[in-house]
N, C-alpha and C positions, 0 to 999 in steps of 0.2 A: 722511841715511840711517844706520841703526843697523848693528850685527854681533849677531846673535842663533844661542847654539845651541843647538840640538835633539835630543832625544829620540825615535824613532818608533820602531812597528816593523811590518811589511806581513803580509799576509794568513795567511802561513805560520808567523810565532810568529817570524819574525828581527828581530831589534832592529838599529837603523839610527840613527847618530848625524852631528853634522855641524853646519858653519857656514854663515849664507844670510844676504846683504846686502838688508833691507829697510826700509822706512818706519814698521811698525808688527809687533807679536805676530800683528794680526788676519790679516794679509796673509801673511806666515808661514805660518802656521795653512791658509790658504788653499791657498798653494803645494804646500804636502805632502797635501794631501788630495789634488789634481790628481794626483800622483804615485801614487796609490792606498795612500799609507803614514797607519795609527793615530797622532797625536800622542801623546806619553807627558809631554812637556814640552816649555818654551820658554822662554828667559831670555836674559839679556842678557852676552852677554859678559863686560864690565866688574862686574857684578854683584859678582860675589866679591873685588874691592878695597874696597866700601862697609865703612865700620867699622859693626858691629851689636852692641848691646848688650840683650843680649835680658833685663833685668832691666826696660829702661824702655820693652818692648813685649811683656810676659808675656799669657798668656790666663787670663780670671780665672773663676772658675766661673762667676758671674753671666752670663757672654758666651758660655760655652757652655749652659748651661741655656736661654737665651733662642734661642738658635740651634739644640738639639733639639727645642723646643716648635713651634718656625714650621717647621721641615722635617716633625714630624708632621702640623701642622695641613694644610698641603700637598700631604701625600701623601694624607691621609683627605678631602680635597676634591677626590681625582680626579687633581691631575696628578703628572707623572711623576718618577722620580727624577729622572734628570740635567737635567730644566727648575726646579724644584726648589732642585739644587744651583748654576742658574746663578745663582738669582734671592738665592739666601743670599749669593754670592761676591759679587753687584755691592752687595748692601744692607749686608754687616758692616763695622762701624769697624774694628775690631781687625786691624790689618792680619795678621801672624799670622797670625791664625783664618782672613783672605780666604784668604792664599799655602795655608795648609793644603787650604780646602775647593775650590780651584782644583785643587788635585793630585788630591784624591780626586775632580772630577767629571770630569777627564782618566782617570784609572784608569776608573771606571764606565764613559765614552766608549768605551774601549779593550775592554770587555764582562767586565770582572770584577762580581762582584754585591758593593753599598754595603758588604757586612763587611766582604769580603778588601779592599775597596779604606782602610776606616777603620783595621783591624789593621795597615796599613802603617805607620802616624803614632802609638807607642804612649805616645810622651810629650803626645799630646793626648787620646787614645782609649784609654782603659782596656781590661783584657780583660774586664769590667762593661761597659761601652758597647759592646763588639763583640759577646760573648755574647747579649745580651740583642737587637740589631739582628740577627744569624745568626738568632736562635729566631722573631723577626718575621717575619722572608723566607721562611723555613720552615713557618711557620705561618699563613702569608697577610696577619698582623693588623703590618703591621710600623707602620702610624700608633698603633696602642696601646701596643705594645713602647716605640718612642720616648717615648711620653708618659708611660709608665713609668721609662726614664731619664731623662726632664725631672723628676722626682717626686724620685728615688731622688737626685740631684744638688744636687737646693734642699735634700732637706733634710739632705745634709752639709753644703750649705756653710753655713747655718741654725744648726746643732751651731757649726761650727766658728767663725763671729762671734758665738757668744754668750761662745765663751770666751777667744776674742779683746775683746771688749768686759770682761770683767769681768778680764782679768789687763794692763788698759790704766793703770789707776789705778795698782798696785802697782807696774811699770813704768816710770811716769813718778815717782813718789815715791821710787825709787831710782834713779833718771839723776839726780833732783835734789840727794840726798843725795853720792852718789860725785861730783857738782860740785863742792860746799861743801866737800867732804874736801881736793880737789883744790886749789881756791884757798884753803883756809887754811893748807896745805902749804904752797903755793908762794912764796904772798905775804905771810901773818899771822907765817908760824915763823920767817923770815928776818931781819923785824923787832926779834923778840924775841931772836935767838941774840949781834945785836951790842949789847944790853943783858947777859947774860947775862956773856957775856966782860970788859966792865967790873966785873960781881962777884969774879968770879975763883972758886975753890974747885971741888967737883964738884959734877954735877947728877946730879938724881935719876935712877933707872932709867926710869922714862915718857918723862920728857924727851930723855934722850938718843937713844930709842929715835924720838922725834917728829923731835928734828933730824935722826939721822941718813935718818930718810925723808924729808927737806926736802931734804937733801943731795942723795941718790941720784934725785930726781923733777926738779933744777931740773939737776943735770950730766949723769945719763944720761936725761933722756926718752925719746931715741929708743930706749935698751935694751927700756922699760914698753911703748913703743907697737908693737915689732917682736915682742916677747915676748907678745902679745895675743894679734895675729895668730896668733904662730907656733902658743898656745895651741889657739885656733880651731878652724887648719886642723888641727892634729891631734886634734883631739874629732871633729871631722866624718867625718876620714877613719876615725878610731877607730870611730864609730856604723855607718859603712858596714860593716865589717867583721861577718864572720860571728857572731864571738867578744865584739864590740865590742854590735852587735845585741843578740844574747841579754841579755848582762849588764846595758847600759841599758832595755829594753824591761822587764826582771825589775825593775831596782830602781824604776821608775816607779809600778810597780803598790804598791811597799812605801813612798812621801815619807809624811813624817805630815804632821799640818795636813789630813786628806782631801783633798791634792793627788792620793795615789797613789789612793785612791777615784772621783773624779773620773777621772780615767787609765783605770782598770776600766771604769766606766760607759758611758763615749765608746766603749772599741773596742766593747765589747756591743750600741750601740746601735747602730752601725758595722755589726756584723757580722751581727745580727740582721735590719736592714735590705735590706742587701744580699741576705744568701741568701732574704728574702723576694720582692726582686722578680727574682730569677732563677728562683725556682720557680714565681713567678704567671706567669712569661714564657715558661713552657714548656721554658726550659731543662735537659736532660737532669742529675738527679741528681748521678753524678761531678764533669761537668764546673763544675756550682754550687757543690758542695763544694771542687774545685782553684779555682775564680776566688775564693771568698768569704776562702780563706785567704791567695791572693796577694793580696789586696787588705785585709786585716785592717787592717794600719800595726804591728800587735803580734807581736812573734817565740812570746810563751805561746798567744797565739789560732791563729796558722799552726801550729802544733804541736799544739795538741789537734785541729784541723782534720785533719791528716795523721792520728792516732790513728782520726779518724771514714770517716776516705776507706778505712784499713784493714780500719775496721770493716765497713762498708756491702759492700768487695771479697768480704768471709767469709761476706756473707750476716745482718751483724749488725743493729743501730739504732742509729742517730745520737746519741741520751741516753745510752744507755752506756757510751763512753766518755769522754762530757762529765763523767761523773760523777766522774774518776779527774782532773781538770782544777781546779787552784783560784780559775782564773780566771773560771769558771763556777759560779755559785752555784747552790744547791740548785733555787731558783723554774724557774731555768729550764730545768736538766736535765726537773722535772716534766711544763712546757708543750711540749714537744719530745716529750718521749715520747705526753701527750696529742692531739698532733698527728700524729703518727706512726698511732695507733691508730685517728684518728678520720678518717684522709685530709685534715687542714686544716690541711698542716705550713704553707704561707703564712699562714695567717691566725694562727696562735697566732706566729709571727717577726713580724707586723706589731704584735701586740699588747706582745711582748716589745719592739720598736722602741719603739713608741709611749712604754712606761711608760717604758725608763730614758733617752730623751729628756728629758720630764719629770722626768725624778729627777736630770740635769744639770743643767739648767737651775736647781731649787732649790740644787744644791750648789755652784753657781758662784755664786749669791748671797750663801749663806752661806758660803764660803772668800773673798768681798769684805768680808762685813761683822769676817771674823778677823784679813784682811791690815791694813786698814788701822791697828788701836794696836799691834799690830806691826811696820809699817813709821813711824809716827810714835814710838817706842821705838827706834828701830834707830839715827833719824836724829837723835834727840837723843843717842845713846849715842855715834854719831861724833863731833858736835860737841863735846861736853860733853867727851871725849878729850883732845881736842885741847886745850881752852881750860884744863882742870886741868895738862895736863901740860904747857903754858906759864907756869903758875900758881904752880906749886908752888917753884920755884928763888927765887920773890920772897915766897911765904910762910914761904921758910928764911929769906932774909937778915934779911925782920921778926923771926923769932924770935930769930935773931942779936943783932939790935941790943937788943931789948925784955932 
């Protein structure tokens, strides 16, 4: 027999907590219904000593995209949500995902409607995925809604392995290089230094500058490998930051090599997507405009966003202030406004999707076909370093001698 506690709360909105000795969740589960109390949850006591490492039980898009698509399918064949949400929670591997949609079909159980209950979990449920399920419920069509964030979901994540796919080579071509750096530090320069010292005289500037990094990598390691980290965590927490944001999101847009172009492309096609299926989904105007910019990834796009949320409050159009924006190019100020005029502001955002999708895609091929004698220049430039300025103290003493 297990110790399970409990979450309820009974007909009048009191919440009711508590521990009960039984055999199973089911039976649990049981007991308090008998009681006439809502379960809200149920877990295991001991639960919260388990060590969890939630890096090696993340939820990947792919597993939620497949798990909006079947709860659509579901719901536009008649049956109900919360039968539905049992049949998701006993079918998903991702354990995660199970614990997650076990909560929200408890919430739903409990007679909240599938938004409020998915807005509760906002690091699995976007305000894109809630918004656009609110606008379903509301709209009766919530099997299409869904199937519109099954849509809106593949094809970020879509985007986002293509540029994962093409910045993999470049990646591994310099993990391989800073190796070779590494071990001919460690092990090649050590060799040479106690030749070096039977010369006697000084060494050249290169050299010196090679042993003395041989020095500092084989006596303080741990300095280079704590100093990494420490590096890291402070960019990370730097990017979180408000000040930190801006300044990186700005110079992203400015890398040369069409890195920072690329950067452009993606949020656009990002952000054109998005507010296209918030507006197809009947989502109320503002509220597309507030979700599209919380949901950008880019501090320049949340900001001219805010610029258009003002605008739209005065009575204005959404192009007009994209136009004072340089993150938004000319084409698409145009089609925004054409859409505006024409009432088919979704369809000219889908087409605006569609193209700079496509205009990724080519430029991800082409920023792989620039990387690579660029990174095969880099890695000969490391080595080739190294072996001249091991080189050169033995093409003095030849001169020496000759």
């Amino acid at each position: 027999m297990s110790t399970y506690v409990f979450k309820a709360m009974d007909l009048t909105g009191a919440k009711a907590t508590g521990e009960v000795d039984a055999e199973s969740k089911q039976i649990v589960n049981d007991q308090l219904k008998q009681r006439g109390l809502i379960v809200l949850d149920i877990a295991d006591k001991h639960q919260s000593k388990e060590l969890e490492l939630p890096f090696l039980n993340r939820i990947k898009p792919a597993d939620l995209t497949i798990l909006t698509r079947q709860l659509a399918t579901m719901v536009n064949s008649g049956m109900t949500i919360l039968r539905a949400l049992y049949v998701l929670e006993a079918q998903t591997e991702n354990e995660k995902l199970a614990t997650t949609i076990s909560l929200v079909r408890k919430d739903v159980e409990a007679g909240l409607p599938l938004s409020d209950a998915l807005e509760r979990h906002p690091k699995v449920f976007n305000p894109l995925f809630v918004a656009m399920t609110r606008a379903g419920e509301t709209g009766g069509v919530l099997d299409s809604a869904l199937m519109r964030v099954a849509d809106q979901l593949e094809s970020a994540d879509s985007l986002r392995r293509q540029v994962k796919a093409a910045m993999a080579y470049p990646l591994v071509v310099m993990g391989f290089a800073v190796s070779v750096l590494i071990a001919l530090v460690v092990f090649l320069v050590p060799v040479f230094v106690g030749t070096f010292k039977q010369f006697g005289g000084d060494l050249p500037t290169i050299t010196k500058f090679t042993v003395g990094l041989s020095h500092a990598m084989t006596g303080y390691w741990w300095a280079f490998i704590l100093g990494g980290f420490g590096l890291s965590w402070a960019f990370k927490n730097w990017k979180r930051s408000d000040s930190g944001r801006k300044t990186w999101d700005t110079f992203k847009l400015r890398i040369p090599m069409k890195i920072g172009d690329i950067v452009q492309k993606i949020a656009l096609a990002r952000w054109s997507r998005t507010l296209s299926a918030l507006v197809s989904a009947g989502v109320p105007l503002m509220q597309a405009l507030e979700i599209t910019g919380q949901t950008a990834g880019n501090w320049c796009v949340e900001k001219a966003m805010g610029d258009v949320i003002e605008s739209v409050r005065q009575g204005g159009t959404i192009a007009e202030p994209l136009k004072d924006a340089p993150v938004f190019p000319g084409m698409v100020t145009h089609m925004i406004g054409v859409g505006e005029e024409t009432g088919a502001m979704d369809t000219m955002l889908s087409k605006i999707a569609d193209f700079y999708e496509d205009q990724v895609a080519a430029a991800v091929k082409q920023l792989a076909s620039i990387l690579e004698p660029v990174m095969i220049i880099l890695v000969g430039g490391m080595v080739g370093f190294i072996v001249i300025s091991m080189y050169m103290p033995l093409f003095k003493v030849y001169d020496s001698i000759k």
